[in-house]
VOLOVO-979469 format. One record per residue: x, y, z of N, C-alpha, C, CB in turn; residue number from 1. Coordinates in steps of 0.1 Angstrom, whole numbers, plus 5000, padded with zeros to 4 digits. Glycine has a CB too. Layout:
BEGIN
((X; Y; Z); (X; Y; Z); (X; Y; Z); (X; Y; Z); NUM)
...
This chain:
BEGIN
((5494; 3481; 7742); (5506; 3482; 7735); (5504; 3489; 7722); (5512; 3469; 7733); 1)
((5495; 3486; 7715); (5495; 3491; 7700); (5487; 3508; 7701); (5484; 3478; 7688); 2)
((5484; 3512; 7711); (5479; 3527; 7715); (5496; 3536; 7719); (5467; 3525; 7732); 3)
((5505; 3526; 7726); (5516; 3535; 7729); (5525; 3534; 7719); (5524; 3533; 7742); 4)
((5526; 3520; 7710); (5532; 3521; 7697); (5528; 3531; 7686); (5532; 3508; 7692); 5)
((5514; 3536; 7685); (5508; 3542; 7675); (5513; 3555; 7680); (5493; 3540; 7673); 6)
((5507; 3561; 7692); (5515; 3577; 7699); (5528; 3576; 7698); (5513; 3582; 7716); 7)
((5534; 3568; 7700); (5549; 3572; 7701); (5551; 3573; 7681); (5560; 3554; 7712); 8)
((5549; 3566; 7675); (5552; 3567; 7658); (5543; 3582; 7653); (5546; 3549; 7648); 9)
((5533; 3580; 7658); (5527; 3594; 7654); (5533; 3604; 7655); (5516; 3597; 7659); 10)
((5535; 3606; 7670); (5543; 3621; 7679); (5552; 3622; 7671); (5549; 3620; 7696); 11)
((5560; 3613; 7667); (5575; 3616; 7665); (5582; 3612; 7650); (5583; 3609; 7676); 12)
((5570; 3607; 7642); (5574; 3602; 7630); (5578; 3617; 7622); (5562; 3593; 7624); 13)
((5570; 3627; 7620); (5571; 3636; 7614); (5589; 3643; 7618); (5558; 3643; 7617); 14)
((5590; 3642; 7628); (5604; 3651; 7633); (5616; 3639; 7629); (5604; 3656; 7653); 15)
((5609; 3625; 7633); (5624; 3618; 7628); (5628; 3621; 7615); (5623; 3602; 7628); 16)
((5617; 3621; 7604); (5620; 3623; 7592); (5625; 3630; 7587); (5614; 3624; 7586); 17)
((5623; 3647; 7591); (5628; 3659; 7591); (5641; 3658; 7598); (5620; 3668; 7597); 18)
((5641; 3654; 7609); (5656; 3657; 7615); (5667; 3649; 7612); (5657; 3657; 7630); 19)
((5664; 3638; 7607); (5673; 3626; 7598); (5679; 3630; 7583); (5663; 3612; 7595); 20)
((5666; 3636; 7583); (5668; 3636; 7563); (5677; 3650; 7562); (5649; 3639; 7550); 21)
((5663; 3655; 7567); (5674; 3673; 7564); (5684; 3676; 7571); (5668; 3688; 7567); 22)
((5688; 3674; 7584); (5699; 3670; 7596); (5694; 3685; 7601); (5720; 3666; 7592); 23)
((5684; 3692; 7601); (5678; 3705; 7607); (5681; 3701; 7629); (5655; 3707; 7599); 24)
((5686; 3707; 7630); (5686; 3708; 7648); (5670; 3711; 7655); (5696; 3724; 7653); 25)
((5670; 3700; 7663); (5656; 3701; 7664); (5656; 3697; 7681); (5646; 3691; 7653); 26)
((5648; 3697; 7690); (5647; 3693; 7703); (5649; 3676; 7703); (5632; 3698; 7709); 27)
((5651; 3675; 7716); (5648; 3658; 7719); (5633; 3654; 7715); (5650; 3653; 7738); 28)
((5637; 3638; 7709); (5624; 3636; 7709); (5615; 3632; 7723); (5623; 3627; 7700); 29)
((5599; 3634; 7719); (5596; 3635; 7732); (5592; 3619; 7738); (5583; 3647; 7732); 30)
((5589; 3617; 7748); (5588; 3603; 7753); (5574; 3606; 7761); (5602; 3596; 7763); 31)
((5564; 3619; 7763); (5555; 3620; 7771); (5551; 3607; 7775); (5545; 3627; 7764); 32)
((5544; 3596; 7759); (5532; 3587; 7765); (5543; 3578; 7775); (5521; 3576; 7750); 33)
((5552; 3575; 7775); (5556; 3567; 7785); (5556; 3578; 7800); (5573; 3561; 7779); 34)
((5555; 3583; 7804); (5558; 3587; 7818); (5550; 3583; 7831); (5556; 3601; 7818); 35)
((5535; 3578; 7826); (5530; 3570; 7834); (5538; 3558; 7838); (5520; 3567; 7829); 36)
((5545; 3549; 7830); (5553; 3537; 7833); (5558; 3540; 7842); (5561; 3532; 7825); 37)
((5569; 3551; 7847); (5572; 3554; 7862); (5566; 3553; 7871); (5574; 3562; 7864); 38)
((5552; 3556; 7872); (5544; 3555; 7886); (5540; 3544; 7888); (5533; 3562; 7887); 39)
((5539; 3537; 7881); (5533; 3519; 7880); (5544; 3510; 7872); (5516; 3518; 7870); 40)
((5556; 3506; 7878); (5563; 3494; 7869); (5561; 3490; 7874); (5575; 3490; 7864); 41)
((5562; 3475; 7858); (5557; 3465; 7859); (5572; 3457; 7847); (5538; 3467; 7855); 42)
((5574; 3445; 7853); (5582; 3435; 7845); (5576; 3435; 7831); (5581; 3419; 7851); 43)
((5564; 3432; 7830); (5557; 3430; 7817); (5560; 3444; 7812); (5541; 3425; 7818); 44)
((5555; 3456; 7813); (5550; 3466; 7807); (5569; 3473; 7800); (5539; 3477; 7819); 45)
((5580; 3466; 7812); (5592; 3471; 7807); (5597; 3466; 7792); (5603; 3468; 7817); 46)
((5591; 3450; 7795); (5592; 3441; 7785); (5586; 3446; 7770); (5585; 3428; 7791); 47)
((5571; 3450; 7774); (5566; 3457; 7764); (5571; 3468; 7754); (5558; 3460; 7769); 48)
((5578; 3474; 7763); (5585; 3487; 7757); (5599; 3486; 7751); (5586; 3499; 7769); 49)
((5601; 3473; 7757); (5619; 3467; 7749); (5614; 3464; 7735); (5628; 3449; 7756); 50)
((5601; 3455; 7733); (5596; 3447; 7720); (5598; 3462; 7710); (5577; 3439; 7722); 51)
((5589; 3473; 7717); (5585; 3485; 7709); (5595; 3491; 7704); (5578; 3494; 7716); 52)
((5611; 3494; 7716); (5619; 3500; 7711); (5627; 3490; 7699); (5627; 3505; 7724); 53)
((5626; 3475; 7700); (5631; 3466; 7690); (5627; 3468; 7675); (5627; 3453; 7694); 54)
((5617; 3470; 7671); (5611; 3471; 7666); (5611; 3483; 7657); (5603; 3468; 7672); 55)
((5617; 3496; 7666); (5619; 3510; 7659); (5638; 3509; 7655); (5614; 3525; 7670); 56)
((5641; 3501; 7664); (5655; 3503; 7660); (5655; 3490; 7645); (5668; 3498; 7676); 57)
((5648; 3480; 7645); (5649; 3475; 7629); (5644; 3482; 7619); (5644; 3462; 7626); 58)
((5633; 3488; 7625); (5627; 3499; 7608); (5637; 3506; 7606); (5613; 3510; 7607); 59)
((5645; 3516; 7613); (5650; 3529; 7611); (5666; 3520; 7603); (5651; 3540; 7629); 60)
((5668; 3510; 7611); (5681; 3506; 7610); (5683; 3499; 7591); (5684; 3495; 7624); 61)
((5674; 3495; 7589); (5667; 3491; 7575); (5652; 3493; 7574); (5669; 3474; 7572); 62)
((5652; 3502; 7566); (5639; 3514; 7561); (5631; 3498; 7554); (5647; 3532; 7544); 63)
((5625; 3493; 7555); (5618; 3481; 7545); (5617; 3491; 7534); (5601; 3473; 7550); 64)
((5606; 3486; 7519); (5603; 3489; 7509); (5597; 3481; 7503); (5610; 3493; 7504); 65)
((5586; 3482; 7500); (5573; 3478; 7488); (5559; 3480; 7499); (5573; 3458; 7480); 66)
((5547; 3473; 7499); (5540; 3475; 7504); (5535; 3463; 7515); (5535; 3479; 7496); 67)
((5529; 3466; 7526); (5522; 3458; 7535); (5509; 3455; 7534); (5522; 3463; 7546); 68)
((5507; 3444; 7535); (5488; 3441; 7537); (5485; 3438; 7549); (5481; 3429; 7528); 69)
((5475; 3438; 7556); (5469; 3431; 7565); (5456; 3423; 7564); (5468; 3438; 7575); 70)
((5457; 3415; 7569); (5441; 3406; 7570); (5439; 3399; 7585); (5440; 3392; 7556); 71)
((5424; 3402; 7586); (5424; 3403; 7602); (5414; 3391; 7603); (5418; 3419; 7610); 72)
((5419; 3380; 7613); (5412; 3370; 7614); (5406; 3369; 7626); (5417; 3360; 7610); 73)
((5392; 3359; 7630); (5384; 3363; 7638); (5383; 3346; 7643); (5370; 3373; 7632); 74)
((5387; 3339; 7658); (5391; 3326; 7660); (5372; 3329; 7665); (5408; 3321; 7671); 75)
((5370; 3314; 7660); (5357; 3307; 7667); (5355; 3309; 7684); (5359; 3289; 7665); 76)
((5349; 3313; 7691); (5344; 3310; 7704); (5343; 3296; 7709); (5333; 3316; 7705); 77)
((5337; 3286; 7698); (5340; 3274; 7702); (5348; 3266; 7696); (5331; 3268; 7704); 78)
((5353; 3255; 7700); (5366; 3248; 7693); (5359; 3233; 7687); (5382; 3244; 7707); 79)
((5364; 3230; 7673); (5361; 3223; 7667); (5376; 3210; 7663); (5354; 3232; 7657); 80)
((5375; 3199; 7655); (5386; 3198; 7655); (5386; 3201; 7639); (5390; 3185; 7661); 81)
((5377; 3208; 7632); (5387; 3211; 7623); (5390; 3227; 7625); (5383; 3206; 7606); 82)
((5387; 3237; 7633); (5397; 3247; 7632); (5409; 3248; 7639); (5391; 3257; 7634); 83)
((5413; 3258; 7640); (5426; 3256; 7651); (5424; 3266; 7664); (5442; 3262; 7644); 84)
((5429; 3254; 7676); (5423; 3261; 7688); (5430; 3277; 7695); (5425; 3248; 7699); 85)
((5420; 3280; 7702); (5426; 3295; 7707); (5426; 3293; 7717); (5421; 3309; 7705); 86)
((5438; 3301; 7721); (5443; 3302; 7737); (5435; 3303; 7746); (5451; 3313; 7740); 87)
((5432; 3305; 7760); (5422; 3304; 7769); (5426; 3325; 7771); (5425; 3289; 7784); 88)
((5420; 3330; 7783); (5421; 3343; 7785); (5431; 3342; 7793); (5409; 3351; 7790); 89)
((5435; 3335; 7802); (5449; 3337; 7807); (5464; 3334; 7806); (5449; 3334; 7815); 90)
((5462; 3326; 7790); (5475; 3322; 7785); (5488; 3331; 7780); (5471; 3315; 7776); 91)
((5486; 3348; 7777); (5491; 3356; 7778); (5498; 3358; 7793); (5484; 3362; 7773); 92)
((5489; 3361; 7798); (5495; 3368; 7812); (5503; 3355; 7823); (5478; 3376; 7823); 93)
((5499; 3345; 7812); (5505; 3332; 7821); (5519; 3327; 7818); (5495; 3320; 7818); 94)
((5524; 3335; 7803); (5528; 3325; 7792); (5545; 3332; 7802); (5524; 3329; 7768); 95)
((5553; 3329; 7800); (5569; 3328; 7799); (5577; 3329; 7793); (5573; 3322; 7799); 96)
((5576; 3330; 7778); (5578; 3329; 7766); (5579; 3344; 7762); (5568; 3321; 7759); 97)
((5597; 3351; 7760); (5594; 3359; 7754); (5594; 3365; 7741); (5596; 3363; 7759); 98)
((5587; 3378; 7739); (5584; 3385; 7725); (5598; 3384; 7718); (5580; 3401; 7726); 99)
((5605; 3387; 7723); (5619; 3397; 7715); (5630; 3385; 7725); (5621; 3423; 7720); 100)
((5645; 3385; 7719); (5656; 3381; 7724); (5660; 3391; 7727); (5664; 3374; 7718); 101)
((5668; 3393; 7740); (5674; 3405; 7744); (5685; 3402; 7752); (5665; 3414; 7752); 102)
């Protein structure tokens, strides 16, 4: 997900900017990295791409402003009771629960 979220903002960040700001006539934007999703759907991967399109329609729709940080944390391999436990490897692909309301 964060490989077709990054191509898709990369490819097309530069032209949204331009063709929004300056209102210059420009082609459709392109959707290349998705075209594989046609040969192989999947419930999940549509799901995926709703979260992605959610996600560009709140930035664009309200531009945020100031800055972002990130800090990347790294869960124990084994579980203790004083840290907090991590999911098993199939609790994603298992879970029900979705990302976005739609």
């Amino acid at each position: 997900m964060q490989f077709v979220c990054r191509s898709m903002f990369v490819e097309n960040l530069r032209r949204l900017y331009h063709g929004f700001l300056s209102n210059r006539k420009q082609g459709p934007l392109s959707f290349r990295v998705f075209k594989g999703l046609y040969d192989s759907y999947s419930e999940t991967l549509e799901n995926k791409i709703k979260c992605i399109i959610h996600y560009f329609e709140r930035i664009f729709s309200s531009m945020p402003v100031g800055f972002v940080s990130f800090e990347r944390k790294v869960l124990p391999l084994e579980s203790s009771s004083l840290q907090v436990p991590y999911p098993k490897a199939d609790f994603w692909s298992k879970s029900v629960v979705s990302l976005c309301h739609f």
